[in-house]
Steps between C-alpha positions, in 0.01 A plus 500: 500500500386835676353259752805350600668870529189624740581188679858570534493826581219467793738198661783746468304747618425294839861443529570848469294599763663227728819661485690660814514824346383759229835468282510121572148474398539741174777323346297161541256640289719632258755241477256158571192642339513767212835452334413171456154581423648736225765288348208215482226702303802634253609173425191343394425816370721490221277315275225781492742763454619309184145491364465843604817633339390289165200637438636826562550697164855583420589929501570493094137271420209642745257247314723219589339224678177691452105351482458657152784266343263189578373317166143625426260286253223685328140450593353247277124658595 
């Protein structure tokens, strides 16, 4: 995925740079190259943000979601 943005943003990049003048060539970048670029990585985003706000212990529990709630089995040594 972060491939496709470095290669989006270098061809917009180019185009920018193409552009008659300064403001011409700004909002080409902005409005071809990193809203897009932004509304892209937030949308398939979404699903690590979920994971992130699961595992993410609520304000009331602080060992919610913790490592220390695992199941441990004795050591049969």
């Amino acid at each position: 995925m972060h491939i496709i943005v470095i290669a989006w943003l270098y061809v917009t990049v180019l185009m920018a740079l193409t552009e008659t003048s300064v403001v011409a060539g700004v909002l080409s970048l902005v409005f071809y190259g990193l809203l897009p670029v932004a509304l892209l990585l937030w949308l398939f985003g979404g699903p690590a943000r979920r994971r992130r706000a699961a595992r993410r212990p609520e304000p009331g529990n602080p060992r919610a979601g913790s490592a220390d709630d695992e199941v441990r089995t004795p050591d049969l040594d």
